[in-house]
C-alpha positions as CSV (number, residue, x, y, z in Angstrom):
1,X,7.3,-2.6,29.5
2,X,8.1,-4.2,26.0
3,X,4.6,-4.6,25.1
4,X,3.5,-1.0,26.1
5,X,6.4,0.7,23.8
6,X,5.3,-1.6,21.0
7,X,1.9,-1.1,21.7
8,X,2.6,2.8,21.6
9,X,4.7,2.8,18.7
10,X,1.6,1.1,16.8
11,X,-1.1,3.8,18.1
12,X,1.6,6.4,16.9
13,X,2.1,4.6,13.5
14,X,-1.4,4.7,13.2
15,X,-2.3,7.9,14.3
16,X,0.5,9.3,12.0
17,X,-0.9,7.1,8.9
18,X,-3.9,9.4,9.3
19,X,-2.0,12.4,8.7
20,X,0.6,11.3,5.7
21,X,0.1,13.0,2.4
22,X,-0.7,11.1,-0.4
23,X,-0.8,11.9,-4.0
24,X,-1.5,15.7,-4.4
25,X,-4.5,16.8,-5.7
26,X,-2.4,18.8,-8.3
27,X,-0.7,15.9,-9.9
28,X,-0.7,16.2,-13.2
29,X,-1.7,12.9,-15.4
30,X,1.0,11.6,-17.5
31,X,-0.7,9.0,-20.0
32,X,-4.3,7.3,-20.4
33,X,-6.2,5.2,-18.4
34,X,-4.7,1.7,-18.0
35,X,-7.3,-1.3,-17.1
36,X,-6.4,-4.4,-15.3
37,X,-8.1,-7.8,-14.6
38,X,-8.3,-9.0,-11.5
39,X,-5.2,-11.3,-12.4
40,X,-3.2,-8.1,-13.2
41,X,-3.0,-8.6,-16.8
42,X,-4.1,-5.5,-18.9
43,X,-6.8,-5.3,-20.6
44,X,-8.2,-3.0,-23.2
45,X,-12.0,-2.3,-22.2
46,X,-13.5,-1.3,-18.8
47,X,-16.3,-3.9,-19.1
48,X,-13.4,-6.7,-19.0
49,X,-11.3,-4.7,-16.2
50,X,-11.1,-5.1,-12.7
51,X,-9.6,-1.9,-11.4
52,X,-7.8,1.0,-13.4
53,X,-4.8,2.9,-12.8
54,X,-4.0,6.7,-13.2
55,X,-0.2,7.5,-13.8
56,X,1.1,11.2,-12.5
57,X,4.0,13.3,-11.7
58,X,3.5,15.9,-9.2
59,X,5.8,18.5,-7.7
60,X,8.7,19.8,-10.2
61,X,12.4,20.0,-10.1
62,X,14.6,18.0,-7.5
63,X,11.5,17.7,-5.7
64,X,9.4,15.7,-8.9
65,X,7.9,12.3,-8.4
66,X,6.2,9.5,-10.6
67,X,2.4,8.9,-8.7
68,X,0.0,6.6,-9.1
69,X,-3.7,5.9,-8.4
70,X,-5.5,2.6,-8.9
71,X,-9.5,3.0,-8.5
72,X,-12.0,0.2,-8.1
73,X,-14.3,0.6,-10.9
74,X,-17.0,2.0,-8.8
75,X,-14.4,4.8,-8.9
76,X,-13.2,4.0,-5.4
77,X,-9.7,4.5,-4.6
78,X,-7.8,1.1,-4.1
79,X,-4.4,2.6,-4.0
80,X,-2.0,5.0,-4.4
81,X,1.5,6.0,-4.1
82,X,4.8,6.0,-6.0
83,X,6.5,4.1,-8.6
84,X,9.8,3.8,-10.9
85,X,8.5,1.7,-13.6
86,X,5.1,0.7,-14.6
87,X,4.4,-2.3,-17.0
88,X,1.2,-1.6,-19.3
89,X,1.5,-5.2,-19.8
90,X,1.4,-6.9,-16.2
91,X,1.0,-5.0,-13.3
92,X,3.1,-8.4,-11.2
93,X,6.1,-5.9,-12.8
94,X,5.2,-3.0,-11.9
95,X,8.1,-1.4,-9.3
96,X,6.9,0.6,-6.7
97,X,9.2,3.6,-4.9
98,X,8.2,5.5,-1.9
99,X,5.4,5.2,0.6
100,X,2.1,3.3,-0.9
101,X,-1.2,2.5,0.5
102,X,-4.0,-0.1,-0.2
103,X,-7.3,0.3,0.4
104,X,-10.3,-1.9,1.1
105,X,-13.8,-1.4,-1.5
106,X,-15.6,0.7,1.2
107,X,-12.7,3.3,1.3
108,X,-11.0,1.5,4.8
109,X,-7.0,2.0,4.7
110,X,-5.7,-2.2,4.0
111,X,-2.0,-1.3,3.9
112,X,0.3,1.2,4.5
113,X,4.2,0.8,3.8
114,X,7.4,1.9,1.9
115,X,9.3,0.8,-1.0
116,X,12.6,1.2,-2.4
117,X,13.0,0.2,-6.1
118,X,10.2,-2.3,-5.5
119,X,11.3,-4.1,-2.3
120,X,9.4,-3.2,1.0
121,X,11.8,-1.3,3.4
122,X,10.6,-0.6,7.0
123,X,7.6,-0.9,9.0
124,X,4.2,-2.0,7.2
125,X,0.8,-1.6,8.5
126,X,-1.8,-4.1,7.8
127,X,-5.5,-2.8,9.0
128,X,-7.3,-6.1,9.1
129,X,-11.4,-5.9,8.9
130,X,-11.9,-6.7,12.6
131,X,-10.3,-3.7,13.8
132,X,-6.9,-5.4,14.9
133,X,-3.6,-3.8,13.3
134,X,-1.0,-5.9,11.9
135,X,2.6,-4.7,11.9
136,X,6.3,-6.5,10.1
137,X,8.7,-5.0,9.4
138,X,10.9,-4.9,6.1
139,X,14.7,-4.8,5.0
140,X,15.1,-5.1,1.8
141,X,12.1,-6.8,0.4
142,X,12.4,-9.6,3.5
143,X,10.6,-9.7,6.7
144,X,13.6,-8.9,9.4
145,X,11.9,-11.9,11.7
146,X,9.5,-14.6,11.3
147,X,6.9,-12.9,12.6
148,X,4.3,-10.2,13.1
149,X,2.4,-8.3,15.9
150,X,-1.1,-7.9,16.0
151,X,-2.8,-5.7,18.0
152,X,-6.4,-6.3,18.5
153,X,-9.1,-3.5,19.1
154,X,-8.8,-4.1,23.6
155,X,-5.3,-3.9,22.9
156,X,-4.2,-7.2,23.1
157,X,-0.9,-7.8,21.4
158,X,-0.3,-11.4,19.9
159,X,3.0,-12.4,17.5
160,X,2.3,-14.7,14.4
161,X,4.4,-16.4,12.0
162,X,4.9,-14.7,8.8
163,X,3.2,-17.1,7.0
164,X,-0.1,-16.1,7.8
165,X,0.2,-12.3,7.0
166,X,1.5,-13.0,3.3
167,X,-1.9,-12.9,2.2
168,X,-3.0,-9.3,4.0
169,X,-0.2,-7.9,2.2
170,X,-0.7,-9.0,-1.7
């Protein structure tokens, strides 16, 4: 019975990750382009970058929020969500708030999870490349057991130890 509520509560997650609103197409941009290496470390030319990021607000009043979007350089999205702070200098200190989402080159969803004042908080998603889903959950910043469930494509449920997901999640 355990394994069919988990095993429903991941189909739901997943079904409702389709669904979640990201950054509105009406968010307004808020300063130039920023370029980052592969080792997160601005840069100031494309030719040197590995991805670029896109900082907006959207909405207005109580209701405004600081956006992002980061874009493989094929223009690609790679993710996209919201943050408190932003370092120009090294994106390893950049502080992430809200919901955010990672995405593979070919446009896949990788990650899907929340943040409060840069710690995870909650339930993250991990969509690996063989169709299984990963799933941890957070409190805050630390994973509340030493494992996760993964739930492969026949719907085969397995736990792991932690240590093997920190990678997905990076």
């Amino acid at each position: 019975m355990r394994k069919i509520i988990l095993f429903l509560m991941m189909v739901l997650m997943t079904v409702a990750s389709y669904g979640r609103k990201h950054v509105s197409p009406d968010a307004v941009i808020a300063s130039d382009t920023i370029y980052y290496s592969a080792d997160k470390m601005s840069v100031s030319e494309r030719g040197k970058a590995d991805y670029y990021r896109l900082l907006m607000t959207q909405g207005a009043g109580a209701q405004k929020q600081e956006v992002f979007q980061d874009f493989y350089l094929n223009g690609t999205l790679k993710a996209e969500g919201g943050y408190n702070f932003v370092d120009l200098g090294n994106d390893n200190n950049t502080v992430f708030n809200g919901e955010v989402t990672t995405y593979y080159p070919d446009g896949m969803q990788k990650t899907h999870g929340k943040y409060v004042n840069g710690k995870r908080q909650g339930h993250f998603t991990v969509q690996m490349s063989d169709g299984s889903i990963a799933v941890m959950e957070f409190a805050d910043g630390k994973s509340k057991y030493d494992y996760f469930v993964v739930t492969s494509k026949d719907g085969r449920m397995e736990k792991r130890p932690v240590s093997e997901i920190k990678s997905l999640l990076q």
